[in-house]
N, C-alpha and C positions, 0 to 999 in steps of 0.2 A: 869359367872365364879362361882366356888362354894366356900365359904369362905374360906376354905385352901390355894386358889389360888388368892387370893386378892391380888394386886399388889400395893405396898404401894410407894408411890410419896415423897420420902422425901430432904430435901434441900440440905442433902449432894450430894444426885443424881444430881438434878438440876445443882448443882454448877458443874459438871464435864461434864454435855454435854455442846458440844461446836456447838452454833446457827452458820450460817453466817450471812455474814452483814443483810440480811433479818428477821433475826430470824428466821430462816427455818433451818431443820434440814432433810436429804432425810431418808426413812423410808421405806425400805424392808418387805416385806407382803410373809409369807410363809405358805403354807399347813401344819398345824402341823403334821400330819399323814404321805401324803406323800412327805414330805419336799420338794415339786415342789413351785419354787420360783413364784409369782402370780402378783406382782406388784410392782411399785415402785410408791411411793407420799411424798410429804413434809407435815411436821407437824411443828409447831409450838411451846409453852410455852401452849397454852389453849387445840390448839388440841389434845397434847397430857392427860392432864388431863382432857377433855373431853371422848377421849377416856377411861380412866381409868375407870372415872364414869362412864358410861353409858356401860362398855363391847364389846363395838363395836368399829370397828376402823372409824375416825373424823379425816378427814385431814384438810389442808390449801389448797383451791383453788388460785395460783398464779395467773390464768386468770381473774376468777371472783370477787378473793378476797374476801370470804366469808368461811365459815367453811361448810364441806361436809361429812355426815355418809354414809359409803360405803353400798349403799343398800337401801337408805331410799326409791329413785323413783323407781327403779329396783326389790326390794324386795332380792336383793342376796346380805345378810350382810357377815360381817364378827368375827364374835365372836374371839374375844383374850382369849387368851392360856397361852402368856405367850412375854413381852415382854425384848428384851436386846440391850446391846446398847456393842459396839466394843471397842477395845484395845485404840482406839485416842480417842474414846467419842464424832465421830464426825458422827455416823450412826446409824441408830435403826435396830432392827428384829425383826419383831412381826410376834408371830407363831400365825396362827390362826384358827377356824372352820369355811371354805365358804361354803356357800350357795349358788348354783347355778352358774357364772360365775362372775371371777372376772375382764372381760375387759370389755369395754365400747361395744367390739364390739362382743358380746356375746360368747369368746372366755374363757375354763376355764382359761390362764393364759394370761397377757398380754404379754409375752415372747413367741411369738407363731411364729416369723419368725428367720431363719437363713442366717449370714451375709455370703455372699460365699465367699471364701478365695482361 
């Protein structure tokens, strides 16, 4: 991020997002460019100022229960843009620049099947 887009973490914020009983919070992953929605994951209290720090998005592994930089194995990070959080304070969107594919199964979005109706 380039210092004018510094995203600054402060308590007032905190105090308005609302965790679930996990302290998970779900966290929407968008193309900032061309706002194709790319994933969804939960973050946490660290992951997300993990991610702040570091510029890359850092989620909460529920399976493995460990903290995960999207890209570290893969090499297809994610650089934030710019993050927000919704009207209830109970959802994130982080706009961001991918690299390469953002699903596990090498798909640029995880959103990649439709439910027939």
């Amino acid at each position: 991020m380039k210092p004018e887009e510094k995203i600054i973490l402060t308590p007032r914020t905190l105090n308005q997002l609302k965790f679930n009983d996990q302290g998970l919070i779900p966290s929407i992953i968008q193309d900032d460019q061309s706002k194709d929605v790319l994933m969804m994951a939960f973050m946490n209290l660290e992951s997300i100022k993990r991610t702040i720090k570091e510029g890359k998005t850092c989620f909460w592994s529920r399976s493995r229960k460990e903290y995960w930089i999207k890209g570290m194995t893969s090499g297809h990070f994610q650089f934030v843009k710019g993050i927000y959080y919704d009207c209830d304070c109970d959802c994130l969107l982080i706009k961001v620049r991918q690299v390469g594919s953002a699903c596990h199964t090498m798909k640029r979005s995880c959103f990649y099947r439709k439910l027939k109706t």
